[in-house]
Structures are given as structure tokens and as C-alpha cells.
N, C-alpha and C positions, 0 to 999 in steps of 0.2 A: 461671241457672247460678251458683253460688256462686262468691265471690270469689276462694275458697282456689285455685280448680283452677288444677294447672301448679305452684301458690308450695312449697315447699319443707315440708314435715311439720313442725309447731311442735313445741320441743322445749322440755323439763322439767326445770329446774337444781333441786334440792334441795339446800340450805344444810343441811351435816351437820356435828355439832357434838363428836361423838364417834366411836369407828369402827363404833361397833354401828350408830349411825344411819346410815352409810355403804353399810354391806351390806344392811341393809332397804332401804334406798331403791334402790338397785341390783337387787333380786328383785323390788322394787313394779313396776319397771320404768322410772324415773327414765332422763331421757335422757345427763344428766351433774351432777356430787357441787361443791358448793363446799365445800371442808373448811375448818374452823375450830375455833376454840374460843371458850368464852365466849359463850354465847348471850345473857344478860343485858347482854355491855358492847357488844353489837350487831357482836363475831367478830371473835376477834385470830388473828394468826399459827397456824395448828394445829402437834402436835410433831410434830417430824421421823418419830420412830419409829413412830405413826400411820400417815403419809402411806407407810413401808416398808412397813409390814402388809399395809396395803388394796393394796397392787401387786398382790399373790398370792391376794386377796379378792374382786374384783371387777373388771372387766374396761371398765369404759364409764369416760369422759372426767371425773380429777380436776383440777380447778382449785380451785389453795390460793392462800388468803387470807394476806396481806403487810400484816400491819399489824399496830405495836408496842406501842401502847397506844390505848385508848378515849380520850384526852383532847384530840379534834378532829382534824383532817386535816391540821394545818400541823404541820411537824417539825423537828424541831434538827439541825443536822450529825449530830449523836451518834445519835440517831431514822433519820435517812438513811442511817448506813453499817451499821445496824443490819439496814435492809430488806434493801439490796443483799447484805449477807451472808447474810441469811434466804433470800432466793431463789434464790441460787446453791444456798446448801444443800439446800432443796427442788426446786430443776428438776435436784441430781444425784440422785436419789432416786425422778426417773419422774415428777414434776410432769406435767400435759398442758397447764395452761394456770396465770394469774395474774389474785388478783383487789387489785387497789387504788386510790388513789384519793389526788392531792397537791397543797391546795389554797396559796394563796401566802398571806402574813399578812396581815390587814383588808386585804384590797385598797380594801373602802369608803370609808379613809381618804384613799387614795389618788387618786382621781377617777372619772368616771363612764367612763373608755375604759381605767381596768384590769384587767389578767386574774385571773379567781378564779382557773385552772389552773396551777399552776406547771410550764407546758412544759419547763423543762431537766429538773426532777429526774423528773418521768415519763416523761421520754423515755427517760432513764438508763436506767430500771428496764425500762422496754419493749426495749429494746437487747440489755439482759441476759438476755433470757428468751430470744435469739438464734431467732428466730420462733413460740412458742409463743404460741398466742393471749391476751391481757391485756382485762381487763372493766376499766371506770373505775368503780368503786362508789359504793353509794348518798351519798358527796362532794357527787355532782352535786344532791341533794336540799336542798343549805346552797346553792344558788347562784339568785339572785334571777331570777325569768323575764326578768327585761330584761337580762338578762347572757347568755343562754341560747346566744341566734349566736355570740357570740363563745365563747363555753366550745365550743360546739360544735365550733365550727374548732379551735378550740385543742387538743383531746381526740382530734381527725383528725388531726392534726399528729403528734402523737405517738406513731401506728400503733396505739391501742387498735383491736380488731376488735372490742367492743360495750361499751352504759351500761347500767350498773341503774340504774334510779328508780322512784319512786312516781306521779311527774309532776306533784309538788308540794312543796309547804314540808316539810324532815324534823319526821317525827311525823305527818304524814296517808298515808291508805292509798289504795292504788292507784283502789282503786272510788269512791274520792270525788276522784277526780282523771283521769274519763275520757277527757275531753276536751282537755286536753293533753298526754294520753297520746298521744291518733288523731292531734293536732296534731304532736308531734315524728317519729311512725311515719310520719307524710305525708312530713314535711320532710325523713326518710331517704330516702324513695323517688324524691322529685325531686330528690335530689341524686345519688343512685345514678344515675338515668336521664342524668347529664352527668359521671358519673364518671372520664368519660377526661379531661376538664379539672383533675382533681387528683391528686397522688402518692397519698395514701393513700384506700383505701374509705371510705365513709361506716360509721362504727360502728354495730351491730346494735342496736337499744334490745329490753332486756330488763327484762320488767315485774313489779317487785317490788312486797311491802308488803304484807301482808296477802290475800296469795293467796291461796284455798283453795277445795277443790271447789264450793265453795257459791257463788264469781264469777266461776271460772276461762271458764268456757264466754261469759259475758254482756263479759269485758276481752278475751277474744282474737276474739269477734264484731264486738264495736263498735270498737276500735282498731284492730283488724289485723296486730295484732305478733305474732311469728313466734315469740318465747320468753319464757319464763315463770320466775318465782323464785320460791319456800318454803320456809321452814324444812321446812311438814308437819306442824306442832305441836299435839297437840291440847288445850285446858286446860292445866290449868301443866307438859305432859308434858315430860322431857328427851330423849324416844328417839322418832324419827322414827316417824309414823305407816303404815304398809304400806297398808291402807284406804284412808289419804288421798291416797297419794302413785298410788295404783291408781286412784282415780275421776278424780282431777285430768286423769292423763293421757287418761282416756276421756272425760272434756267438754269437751277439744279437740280429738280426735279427734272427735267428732260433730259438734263446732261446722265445722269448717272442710268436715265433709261435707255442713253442711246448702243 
């Protein structure tokens, strides 16, 4: 009997960077849009007027990206009230969900029992999205495996309802990092299974990095995790792939039927 049967239909976040790529990936059949921009600085804030458009364009779950500049994950006062106003402005606009990620400054420096997460100001921003679901973003891939429990807790703490990661150091791709991929997707499921013992759910891990039809089926068989991240890109393209974003979704649909 495969494993899948009973768990919940894996679903297919496409990183859209524009709004044309928004509506392709929506007709591919995309399960839900991260909007952004800037695909080269690795996806800043998308514009508001965007995120208006695609309301009356497309119908399945946008979750827009809250982040002010590319230049690392720790942020200034100025960088902070920056977001919070970014988000307001997009959850009035029909936001469905939030995606970011708020790391605290060299914690390294600081000893081996401090937090990479900067639990107040995510908390903040989680608060603010006044229950719309919040992803802790690929952040988590600057944070040293042996920090990983505690970021964990930490990131539960603060009502995220799922991680992107690659499941390894930022800069390596999902498929070369399988096995701590199954390793954290475990460590959700045992923690889920004693979930009454904590306020918040354990966060969904969603597996980003280099996705694409060509691994999708072999990362969501060997891990087990239930949702998946792409740009959909193909070659130096800027406009989401329809092709790609269509088979992705049907080699995980196989995979969990096999």
C-alpha cells in the first residue's frame, strides 16, 4: 500500500515573479502563487498593483513575499517598519497568505545556545497577518544544522504554519540534500503526533530549490513531504513555464499513487 494513502493531496507553490507568470501557473494548475519580484535577488516584496490585478485573474491561494531588500535576513528598525507596512498594505488587497523570514544579527558571535530566529519581530509580523497562513522562508537555509531544534521551536513559536528549505546550506539544491529533507519531514510528523502538548502546530516543511519535473516525483517519494516550491523556470526564461509547472504537478500525483 503506498504511503501516501489517507495523507492529504501534495500541493504545488509556484514562485511567480511577474503577473503573467501568475496566471500561467494558475491554468498549469499550480496549487497556490508566491508573488514576488526580483527573481535574480532571490524575490523581494511584489507591487501592490500586481497582487490587485491577479485578485480578478486567478482564483487559487496568493501568498506574497515581505521582504525589503536582498541584502540578508537581519533588518534595521527602518527595514522592520518597512515590512509591517508592506503587509498591511498587501493583506488589504486580498493577500491569502505571507511569505518571510527574520534572522537576529551573528547570533554566532554570541554563543552556541543563541537564537538565529528573531522570535519578537516574526512574531510581529505573524500577528499582523491576523490569521492568514505565514511560510518562514528559505532564512532557514543560512541556519547551521546544529541550530536546527532550536530554530525549529523557535519558528513554532511564532505561528508560522510552514518552512521552505532546500535542507541544506543556502546555495545547494533540494535533490542533493534528501536526506535531511526525510529527516526534518520525520521530525514534523513526530512532533505533530504529540501536538496537543504545544500552542502552536508544527510548521508544514515545503521543499524548495531547484525543483523541477525532472526530481519532483523522486523528493516527494523519498521524503514525504506534502508540498513542494518552483520558480517553473526554464533556461534563463523570465515567464513561468506552463509545461513545467503541468508535469511537476502530475509526478506527484503519480508518485503518491504509486
Amino acid at each position: 500500500m503506498s504511503p501516501y494513502v489517507g495523507a492529504k493531496a501534495p500541493i504545488l507553490e509556484v514562485a511567480c515573479f511577474n503577473q503573467e507568470s501568475a496566471v500561467v501557473a494558475a491554468r498549469a494548475g499550480a496549487d497556490r502563487v508566491e508573488l514576488c519580484k526580483d527573481y535574480y535577488l532571490g524575490g523581494l516584496s511584489p507591487k501592490p498593483e500586481v497582487l490587485q490585478n491577479l485578485r480578478s485573474q486567478i482564483t487559487i491561494p496568493i501568498y506574497a513575499m515581505v521582504r525589503p531588500h536582498a541584502d540578508g535576513f537581519c533588518y534595521k528598525d527602518l527595514d522592520f517598519e518597512v515590512m509591517k507596512e508592506t503587509l498591511n498594505s498587501l493583506k488589504s488587497l486580498g493577500a491569502d497568505g505571507f511569505v518571510f523570514g527574520i534572522l537576529t544579527e551573528s547570533p554566532q558571535k554570541y554563543g552556541p545556545n543563541t537564537s538565529w530566529v528573531d522570535v519578537s519581530r516574526n512574531k510581529q509580523l505573524v500577528q499582523l497577518a491576523e490569521g492568514r497562513p505565514c511560510t518562514f522562508h528559505r532564512a532557514f537555509d543560512l541556519i547551521p544544522e546544529s541550530h536546527w531544534e532550536t530554530a525549529l521551536a523557535d519558528i513554532r513559536e511564532c505561528g508560522f504554519a510552514s518552512i521552505l528549505t532546500n535542507g541544506g546550506p543556502s546555495g545547494t539544491k533540494a535533490a542533493e540534500c534528501i536526506d535531511k529533507l526525510q529527516t526534518l519531514v520525520r521530525y514534523q510528523a513526530k512532533l505533530e503526533d504529540h501536538r496537543e502538548l504545544h500552542t502552536h502546530k508544527f510548521p508544514e516543511i515545503i521543499v524548495g530549490g531547484g525543483v523541477r519535473a525532472s526530481n519532483i516525483g523522486l523528493l516527494h517519494m523519498t521524503t514525504g513531504a506534502s508540498a513542494f516550491h518552483s520558480a517553473a523556470l526554464l533556461a534563463s526564461k523570465t515567464l513561468t513555464c506552463a509545461d513545467e509547472v503541468f508535469e511537476m504537478k502530475d509526478k506527484i500525483t503519480q508518485a503518491r499513487e504509486k
